[in-house]
Legacy VTK file of the C-alpha trace (Angstrom):
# vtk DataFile Version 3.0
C-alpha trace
ASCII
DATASET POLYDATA
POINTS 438 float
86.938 -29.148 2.630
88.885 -27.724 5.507
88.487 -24.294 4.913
84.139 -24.893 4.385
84.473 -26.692 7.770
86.128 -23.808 9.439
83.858 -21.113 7.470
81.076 -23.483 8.907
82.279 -23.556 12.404
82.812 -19.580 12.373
78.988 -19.165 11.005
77.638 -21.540 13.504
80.044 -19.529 16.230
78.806 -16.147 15.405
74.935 -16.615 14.931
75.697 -18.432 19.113
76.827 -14.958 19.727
74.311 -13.077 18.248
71.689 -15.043 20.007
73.289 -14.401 23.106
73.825 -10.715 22.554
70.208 -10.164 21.509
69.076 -11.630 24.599
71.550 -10.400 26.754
72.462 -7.027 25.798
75.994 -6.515 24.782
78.009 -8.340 27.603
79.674 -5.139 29.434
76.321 -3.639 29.896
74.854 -7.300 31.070
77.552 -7.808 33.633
77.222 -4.143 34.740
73.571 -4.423 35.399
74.065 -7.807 37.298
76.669 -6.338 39.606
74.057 -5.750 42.644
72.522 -9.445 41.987
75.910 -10.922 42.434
76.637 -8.718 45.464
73.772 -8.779 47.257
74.032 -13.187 48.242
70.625 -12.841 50.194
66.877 -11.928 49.586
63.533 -12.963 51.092
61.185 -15.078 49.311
57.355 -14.221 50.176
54.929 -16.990 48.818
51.007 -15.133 50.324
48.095 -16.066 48.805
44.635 -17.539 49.864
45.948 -20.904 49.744
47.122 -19.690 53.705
43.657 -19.856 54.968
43.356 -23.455 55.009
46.988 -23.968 55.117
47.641 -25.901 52.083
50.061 -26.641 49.038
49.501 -23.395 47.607
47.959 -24.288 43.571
48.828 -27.821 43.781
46.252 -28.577 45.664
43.354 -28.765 43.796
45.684 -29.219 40.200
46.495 -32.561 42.125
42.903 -32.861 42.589
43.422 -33.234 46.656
40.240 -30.950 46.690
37.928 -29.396 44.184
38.743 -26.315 42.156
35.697 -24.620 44.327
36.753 -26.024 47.504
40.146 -24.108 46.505
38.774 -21.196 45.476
36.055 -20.977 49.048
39.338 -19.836 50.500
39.135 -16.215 49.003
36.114 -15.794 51.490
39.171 -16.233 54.492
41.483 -14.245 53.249
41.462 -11.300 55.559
44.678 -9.578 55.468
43.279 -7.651 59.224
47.115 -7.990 60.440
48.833 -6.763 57.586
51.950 -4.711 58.317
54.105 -4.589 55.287
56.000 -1.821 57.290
57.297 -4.370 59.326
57.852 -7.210 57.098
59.930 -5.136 54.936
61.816 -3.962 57.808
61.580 -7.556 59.272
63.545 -8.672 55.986
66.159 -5.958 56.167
67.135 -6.710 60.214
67.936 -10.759 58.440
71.043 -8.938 56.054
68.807 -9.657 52.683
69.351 -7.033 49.810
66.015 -7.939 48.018
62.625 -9.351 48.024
60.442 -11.269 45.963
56.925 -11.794 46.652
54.074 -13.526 44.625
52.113 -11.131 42.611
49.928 -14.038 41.598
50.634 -17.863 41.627
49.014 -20.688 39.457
46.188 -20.609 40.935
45.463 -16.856 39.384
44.586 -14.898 42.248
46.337 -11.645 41.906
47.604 -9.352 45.448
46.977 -6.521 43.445
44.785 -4.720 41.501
44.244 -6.200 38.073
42.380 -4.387 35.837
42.464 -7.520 33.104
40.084 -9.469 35.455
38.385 -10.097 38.465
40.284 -12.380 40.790
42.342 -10.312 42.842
42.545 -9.826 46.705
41.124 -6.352 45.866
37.646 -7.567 44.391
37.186 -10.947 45.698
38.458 -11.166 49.324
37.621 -9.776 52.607
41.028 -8.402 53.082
39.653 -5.374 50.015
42.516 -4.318 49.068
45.823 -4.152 46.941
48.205 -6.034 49.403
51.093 -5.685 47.268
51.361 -1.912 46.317
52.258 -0.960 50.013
54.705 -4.020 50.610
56.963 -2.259 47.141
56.260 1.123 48.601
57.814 -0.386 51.944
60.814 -2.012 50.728
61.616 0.981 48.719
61.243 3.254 51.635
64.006 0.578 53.254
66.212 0.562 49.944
65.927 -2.688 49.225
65.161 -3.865 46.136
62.224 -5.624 44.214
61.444 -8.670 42.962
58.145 -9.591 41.854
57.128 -13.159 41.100
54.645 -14.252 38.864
52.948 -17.097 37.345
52.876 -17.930 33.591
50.309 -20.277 33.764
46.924 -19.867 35.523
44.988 -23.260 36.323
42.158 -20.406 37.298
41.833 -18.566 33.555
39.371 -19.728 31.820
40.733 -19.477 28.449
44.204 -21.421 29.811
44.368 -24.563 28.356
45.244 -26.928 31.232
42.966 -27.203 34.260
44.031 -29.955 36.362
46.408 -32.777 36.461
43.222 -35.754 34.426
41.063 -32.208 33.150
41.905 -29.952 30.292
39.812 -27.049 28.892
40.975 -27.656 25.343
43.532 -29.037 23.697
44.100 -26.571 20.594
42.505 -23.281 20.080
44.249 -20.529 18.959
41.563 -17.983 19.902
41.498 -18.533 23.155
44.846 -18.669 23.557
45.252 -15.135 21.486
43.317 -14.241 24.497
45.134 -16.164 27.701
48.229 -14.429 26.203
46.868 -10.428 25.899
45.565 -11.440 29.441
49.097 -12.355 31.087
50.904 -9.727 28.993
48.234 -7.629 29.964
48.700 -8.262 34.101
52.823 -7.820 33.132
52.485 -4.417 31.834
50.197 -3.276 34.874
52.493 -4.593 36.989
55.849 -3.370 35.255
53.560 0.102 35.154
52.893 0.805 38.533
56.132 -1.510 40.362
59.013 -1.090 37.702
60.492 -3.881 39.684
64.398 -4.276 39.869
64.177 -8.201 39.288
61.051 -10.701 37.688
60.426 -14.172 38.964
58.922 -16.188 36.549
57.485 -19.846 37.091
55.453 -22.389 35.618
56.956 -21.942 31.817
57.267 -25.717 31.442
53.955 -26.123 30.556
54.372 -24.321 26.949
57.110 -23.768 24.381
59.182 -19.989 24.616
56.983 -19.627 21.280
54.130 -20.141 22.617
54.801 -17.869 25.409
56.387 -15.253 23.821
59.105 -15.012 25.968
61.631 -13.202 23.853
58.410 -10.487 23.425
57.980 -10.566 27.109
61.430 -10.331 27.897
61.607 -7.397 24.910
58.573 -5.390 26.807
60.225 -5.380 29.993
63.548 -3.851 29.653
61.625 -1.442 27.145
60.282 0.010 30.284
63.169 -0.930 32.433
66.112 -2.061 30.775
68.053 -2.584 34.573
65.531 -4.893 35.594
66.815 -8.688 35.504
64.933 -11.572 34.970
65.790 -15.394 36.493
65.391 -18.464 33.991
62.132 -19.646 34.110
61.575 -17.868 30.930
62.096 -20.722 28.607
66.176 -19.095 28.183
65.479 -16.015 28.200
66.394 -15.033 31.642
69.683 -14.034 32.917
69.963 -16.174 36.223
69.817 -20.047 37.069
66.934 -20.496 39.438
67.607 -23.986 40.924
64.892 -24.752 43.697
65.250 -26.589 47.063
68.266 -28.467 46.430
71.772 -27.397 47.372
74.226 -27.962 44.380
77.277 -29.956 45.370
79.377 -27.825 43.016
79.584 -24.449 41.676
76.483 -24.224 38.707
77.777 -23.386 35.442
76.152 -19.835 35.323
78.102 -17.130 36.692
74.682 -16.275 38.040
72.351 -17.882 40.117
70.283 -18.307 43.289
68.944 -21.250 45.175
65.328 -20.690 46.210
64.498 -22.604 49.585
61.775 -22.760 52.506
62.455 -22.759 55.954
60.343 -25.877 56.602
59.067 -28.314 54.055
56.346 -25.448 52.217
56.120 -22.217 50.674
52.768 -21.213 51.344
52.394 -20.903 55.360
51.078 -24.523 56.752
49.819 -24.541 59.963
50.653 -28.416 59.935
53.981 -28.074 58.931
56.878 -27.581 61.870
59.907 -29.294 59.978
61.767 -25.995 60.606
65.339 -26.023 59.556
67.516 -24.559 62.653
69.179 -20.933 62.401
72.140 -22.853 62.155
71.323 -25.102 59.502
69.996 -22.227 57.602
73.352 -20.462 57.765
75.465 -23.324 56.995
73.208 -23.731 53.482
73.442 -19.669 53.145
77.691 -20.090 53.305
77.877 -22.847 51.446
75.507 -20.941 48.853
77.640 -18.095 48.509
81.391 -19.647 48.862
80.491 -21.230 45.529
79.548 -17.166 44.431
75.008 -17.612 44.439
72.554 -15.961 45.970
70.132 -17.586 48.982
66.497 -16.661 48.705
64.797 -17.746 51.591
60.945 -18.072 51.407
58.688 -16.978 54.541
55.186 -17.807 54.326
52.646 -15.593 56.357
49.473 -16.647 57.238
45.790 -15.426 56.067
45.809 -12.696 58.382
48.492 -11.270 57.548
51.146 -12.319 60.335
54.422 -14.131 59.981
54.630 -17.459 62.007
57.225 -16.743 65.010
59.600 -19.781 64.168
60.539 -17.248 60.663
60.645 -14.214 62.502
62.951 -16.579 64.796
65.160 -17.523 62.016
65.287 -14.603 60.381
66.128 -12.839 63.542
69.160 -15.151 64.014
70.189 -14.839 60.557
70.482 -10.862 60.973
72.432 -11.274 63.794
75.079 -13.285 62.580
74.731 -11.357 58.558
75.508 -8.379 60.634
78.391 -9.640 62.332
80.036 -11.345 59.389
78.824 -9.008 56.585
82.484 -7.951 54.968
82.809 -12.073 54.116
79.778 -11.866 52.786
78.110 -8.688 50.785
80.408 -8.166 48.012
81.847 -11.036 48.128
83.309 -13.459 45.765
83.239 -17.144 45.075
85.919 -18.956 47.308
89.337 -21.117 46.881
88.511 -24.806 45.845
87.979 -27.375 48.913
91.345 -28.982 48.082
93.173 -26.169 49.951
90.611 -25.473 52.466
88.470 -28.201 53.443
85.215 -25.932 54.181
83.613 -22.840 52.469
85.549 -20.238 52.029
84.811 -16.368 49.891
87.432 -13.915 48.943
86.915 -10.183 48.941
86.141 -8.472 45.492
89.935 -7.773 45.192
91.097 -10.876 45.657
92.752 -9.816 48.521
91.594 -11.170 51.756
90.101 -15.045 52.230
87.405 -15.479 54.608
87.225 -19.268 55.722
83.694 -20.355 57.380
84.105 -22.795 60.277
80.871 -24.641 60.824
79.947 -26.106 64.408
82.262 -25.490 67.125
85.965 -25.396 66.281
88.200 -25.723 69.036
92.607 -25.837 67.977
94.056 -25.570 64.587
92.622 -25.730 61.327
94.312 -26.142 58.479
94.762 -24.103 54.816
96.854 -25.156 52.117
98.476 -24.406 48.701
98.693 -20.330 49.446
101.747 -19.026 47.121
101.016 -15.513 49.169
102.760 -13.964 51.695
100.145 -13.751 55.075
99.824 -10.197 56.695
97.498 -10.918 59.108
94.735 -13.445 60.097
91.702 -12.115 62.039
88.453 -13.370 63.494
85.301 -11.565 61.120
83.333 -9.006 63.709
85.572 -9.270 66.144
89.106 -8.167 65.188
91.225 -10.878 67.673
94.416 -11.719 65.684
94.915 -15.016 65.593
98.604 -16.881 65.520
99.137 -19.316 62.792
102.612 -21.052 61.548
103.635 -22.232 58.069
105.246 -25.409 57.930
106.356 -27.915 55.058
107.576 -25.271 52.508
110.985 -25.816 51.922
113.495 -23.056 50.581
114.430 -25.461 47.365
110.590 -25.733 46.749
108.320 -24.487 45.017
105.122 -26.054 46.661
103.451 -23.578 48.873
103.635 -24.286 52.870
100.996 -25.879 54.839
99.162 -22.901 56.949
97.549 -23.502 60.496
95.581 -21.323 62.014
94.397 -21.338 66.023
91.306 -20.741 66.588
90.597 -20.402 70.411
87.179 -21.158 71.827
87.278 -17.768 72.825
86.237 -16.413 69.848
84.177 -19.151 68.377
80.821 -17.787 67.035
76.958 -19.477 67.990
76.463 -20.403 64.867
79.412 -20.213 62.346
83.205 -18.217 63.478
84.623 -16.914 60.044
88.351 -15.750 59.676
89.670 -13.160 57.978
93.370 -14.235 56.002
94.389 -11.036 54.915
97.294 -11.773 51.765
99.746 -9.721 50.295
98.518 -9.259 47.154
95.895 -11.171 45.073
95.648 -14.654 46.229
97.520 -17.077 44.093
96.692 -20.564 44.414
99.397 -23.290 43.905
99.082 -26.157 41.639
97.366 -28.993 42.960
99.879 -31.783 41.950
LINES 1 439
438 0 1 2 3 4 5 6 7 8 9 10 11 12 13 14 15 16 17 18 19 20 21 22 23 24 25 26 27 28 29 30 31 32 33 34 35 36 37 38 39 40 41 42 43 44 45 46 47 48 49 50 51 52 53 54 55 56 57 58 59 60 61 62 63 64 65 66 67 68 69 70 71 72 73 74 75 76 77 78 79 80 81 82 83 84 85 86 87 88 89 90 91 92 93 94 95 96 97 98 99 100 101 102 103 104 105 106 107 108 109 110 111 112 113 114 115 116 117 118 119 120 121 122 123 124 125 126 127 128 129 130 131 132 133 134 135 136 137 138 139 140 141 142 143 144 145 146 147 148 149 150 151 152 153 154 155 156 157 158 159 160 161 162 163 164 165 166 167 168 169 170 171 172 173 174 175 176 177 178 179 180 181 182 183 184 185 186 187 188 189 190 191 192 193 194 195 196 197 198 199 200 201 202 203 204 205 206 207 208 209 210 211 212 213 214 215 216 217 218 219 220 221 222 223 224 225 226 227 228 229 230 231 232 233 234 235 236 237 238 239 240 241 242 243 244 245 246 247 248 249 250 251 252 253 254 255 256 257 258 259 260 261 262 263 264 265 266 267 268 269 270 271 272 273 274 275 276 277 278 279 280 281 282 283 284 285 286 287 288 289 290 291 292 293 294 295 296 297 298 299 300 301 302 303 304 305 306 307 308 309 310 311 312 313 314 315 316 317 318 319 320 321 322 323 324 325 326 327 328 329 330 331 332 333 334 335 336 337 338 339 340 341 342 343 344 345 346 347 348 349 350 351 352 353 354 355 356 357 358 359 360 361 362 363 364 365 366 367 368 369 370 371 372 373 374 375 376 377 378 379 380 381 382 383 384 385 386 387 388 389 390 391 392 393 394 395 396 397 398 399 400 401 402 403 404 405 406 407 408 409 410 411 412 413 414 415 416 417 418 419 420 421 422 423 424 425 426 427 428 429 430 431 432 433 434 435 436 437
């Protein structure tokens, strides 16, 4: 009975594996191709779409039934594009520090910013504006080496062969032709768009509404890394991405996945809202973006440009900021690990990818000693990030009969204190090594 258990267990085990493998690729070729996700910490959300031109929840608005599907759709007729410069927004989004970009290719409301041959509603045929706005924006964030993300929408409120319509209307309930159809229509758009961007990441949304049979998804995900096999996807792919995704909430601990990203506006919408002037602060941005990465995720931060194709001065604003102090600080950050555990430094903290140095972020304005403790290492050196002032420190409570670690503190003089966020620099002989927290 034992031994059918164990044979059980071991079956049970393996086809886990297999699942994983098949969907993962075989795990040193995953990790490899996730290296520059889990270096890179920051990327620019873009959420541009006609839902700008009255400044509105972009979608939502009419699924909701807050206005009527036509009263959405009038929009397209304002959609202009006449400032476009994707030039300058991809070089806008490089000055901020991020590594990548994702921008909405089409959101639930089916418009598409490029030019879809598998229907009509595109910014190409049906706005003003007349063209392909996303084309140049890749082109331009190639040009500045960063890389690609492209965001689209499983579901399409707009389609008429999708199902759903709004939130009390549906189109039908089951039929399996017109669904054969809805799904050669967004497979379709995702092989144009894989075609002409070969993008380096895919954000998926709205795969709640259907089961990962129904969508596809391991077919999907299949016919993507057949034409790229780099390219990453996050996990709103019914499992079949390779990266948690979770959305305008800040976990209080480190997520289980040894990947993810926290997607989050500047003020309270994605889509740009003329109404809307709940900006978050440089500072508070930064203080989310450390917090982010000491427990080892990515920040995408979402900008939201208007109908003519400008970017509202309070995100150039923050984003400004934000490049100023990324630039400053960027060895604790790019390349950068998760940090020590708050019970030996009571703030965020990263370590380098050798394990070798601990950077410790020091929100607000720190003015005397702080303290670190538990550190088995020996300390060469401790250093303020960006600006090289050594800074004195003394060890105290480690006894020669013990072996508990000492009790590090540091002085930090206001001297050196940074606008927004001073970060230190404890460079260790050898790999840090934690003591035990009894």
């Amino acid at each position: 009975m034992k031994s059918s258990k164990k044979l059980l267990f071991f079956l049970i085990a393996f086809s886990f594996a297999n699942i994983i493998f098949s969907q993962n690729e075989d795990s040193l070729t995953f990790h490899k191709k996730m290296e520059w996700f889990k270096d890179a910490k920051l990327g620019i959300f873009i959420h541009w779409g006609i839902y700008s031109v009255k400044g509105i929840d972009e979608s939502w608005s009419f699924f909701n039934e807050y206005l009527s599907h036509e009263a959405y759709m009038k929009q397209l007729e304002g959609f202009n594009a006449i400032h476009y410069a994707p030039q300058k927004w991809a070089e806008l989004i490089k000055k901020s520090g991020a590594k990548y970009s994702v921008i909405t290719s089409k959101h639930h409301d089916g418009v598409a910013l490029w030019n879809t041959k598998m229907n009509d509603l595109s910014t190409f045929k049906k706005t003003p504006a007349k063209q392909d706005v996303l084309s140049p924006f890749v082109a331009a964030l190639k040009k500045e080496k960063l890389k690609v993300g492209i965001y689209y929408s499983l579901i399409d409120w707009s389609h008429p062969e999708y199902p759903n319509f709004t939130k009390t209307q549906k189109r039908y309930k089951t039929d399996s032709i017109k669904w054969l159809k809805f799904k050669q229509f967004f497979q379709g758009q995702l092989s144009e768009l894989s075609e002409q961007y070969n993008p380096d990441l895919w954000w998926f949304d709205g795969d709640w509404e259907f089961s990962a049979e129904k969508w596809e998804a391991q077919k999907v995900r299949k016919m993507l890394l057949n034409k790229n096999p780099n390219t990453i996807l996050n996990s709103r792919l019914k499992g079949y991405g390779d990266y948690a995704t979770p959305e305008q909430g800040l976990p209080l601990t480190k997520p289980k996945s040894k990947y993810w990203e926290l997607c989050m506006t500047m003020n309270d919408s994605w889509g740009y809202q003329h109404n809307d002037h709940n900006y978050k602060t440089p500072y508070e941005v930064i203080r989310i973006f450390a917090d982010v990465i000491g427990n080892g995720g990515n920040l995408l931060l979402n900008i939201g440009p208007k109908a003519d194709g400008t970017i509202p001065s309070e995100q150039i604003h923050i984003l400004n900021e934000l490049g100023k102090w990324t630039k400053k600080h960027e060895e604790a950050i790019f390349g950068s690990r998760t940090g020590i555990p708050k019970d030996y430094f009571l703030g965020t903290s990263t370590l380098s990818k050798n394990g070798e140095i601990l950077y410790l972020f020091l929100p607000g304005k720190p003015n005397g000693q702080i303290m670190l403790k538990g550190i088995k290492n020996k300390i060469n050196r401790i250093r303020i990030v960006g600006d090289g002032t050594k800074l004195s420190h003394k060890v105290t409570l480690h006894q020669y009969w013990s072996t508990k670690p000492g009790v590090v503190f540091i002085d930090v003089p206001e001297s050196v204190v940074d606008e927004y966020m001073t970060v230190i620099a404890v460079q260790l002989k050898g790999k840090i090594d934690l003591g035990s927290r009894e």
